[in-house]
N, C-alpha and C positions, 0 to 999 in steps of 0.2 A: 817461486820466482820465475818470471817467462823472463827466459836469455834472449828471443826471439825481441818483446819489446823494447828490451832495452839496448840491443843490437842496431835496430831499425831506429831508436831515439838517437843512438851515438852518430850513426852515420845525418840522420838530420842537422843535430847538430854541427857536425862537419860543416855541411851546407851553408847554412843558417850564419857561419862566421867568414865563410870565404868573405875578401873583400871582392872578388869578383862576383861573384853571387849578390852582393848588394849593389855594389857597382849598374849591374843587367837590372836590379830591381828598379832601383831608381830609374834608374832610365824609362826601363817600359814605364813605369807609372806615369812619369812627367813625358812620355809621349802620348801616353793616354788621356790625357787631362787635356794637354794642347791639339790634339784631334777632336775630343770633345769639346775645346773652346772654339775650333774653328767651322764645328757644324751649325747652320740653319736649326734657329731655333723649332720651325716647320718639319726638317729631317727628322721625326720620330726613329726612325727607321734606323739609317746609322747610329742616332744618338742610345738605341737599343742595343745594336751592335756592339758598340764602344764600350756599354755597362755591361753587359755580358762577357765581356773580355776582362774588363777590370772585375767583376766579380767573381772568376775563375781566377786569375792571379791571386786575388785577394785569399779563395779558399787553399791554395796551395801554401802561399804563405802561415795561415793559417792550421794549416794540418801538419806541415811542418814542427809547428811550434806544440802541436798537439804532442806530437809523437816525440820529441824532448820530455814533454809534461808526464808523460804514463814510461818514460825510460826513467826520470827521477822519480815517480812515485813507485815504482818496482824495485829500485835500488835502496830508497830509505824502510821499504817493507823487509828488505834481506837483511839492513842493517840492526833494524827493529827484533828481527827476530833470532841473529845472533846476539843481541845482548840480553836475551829472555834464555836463551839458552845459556849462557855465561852466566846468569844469577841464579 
């Protein structure tokens, strides 16, 4: 069992439920979207900028949800392995 994962999941999760935390998410994204709608199809340039933003957010959300994923798959491995010991 790594405490250390499932430590680091829990606190994600924290995160991940704030309504404030989705709150700031949404927002950035629908700022992002409307930044992206309001560039010059021409602006390569920003419009590279703008996804590069959005797809760092993206991966944070993302890694986020990572680290929930390997905090519950650590904890049903603990669970798994006390009832192997129990039988």
């Amino acid at each position: 069992m790594n405490r250390e994962k499932i430590t680091r999941g829990q606190q994600a999760k924290r995160i991940l439920d704030m309504p404030e935390f989705q709150a700031i998410s949404n927002e950035v994204r629908k700022d992002l979207f409307d930044q992206f709608r309001k560039t010059n199809v021409s602006n390569t340039e920003e419009r590279e900028r703008i996804h590069q933003i959005a797809y760092a957010f993206d991966l944070l959300d993302k890694q986020l949800k990572q680290y929930v994923s390997e905090a519950l798959f650590e904890l049903n491995a603990e669970e798994q392995l006390e009832n192997l010991k129990d039988a």
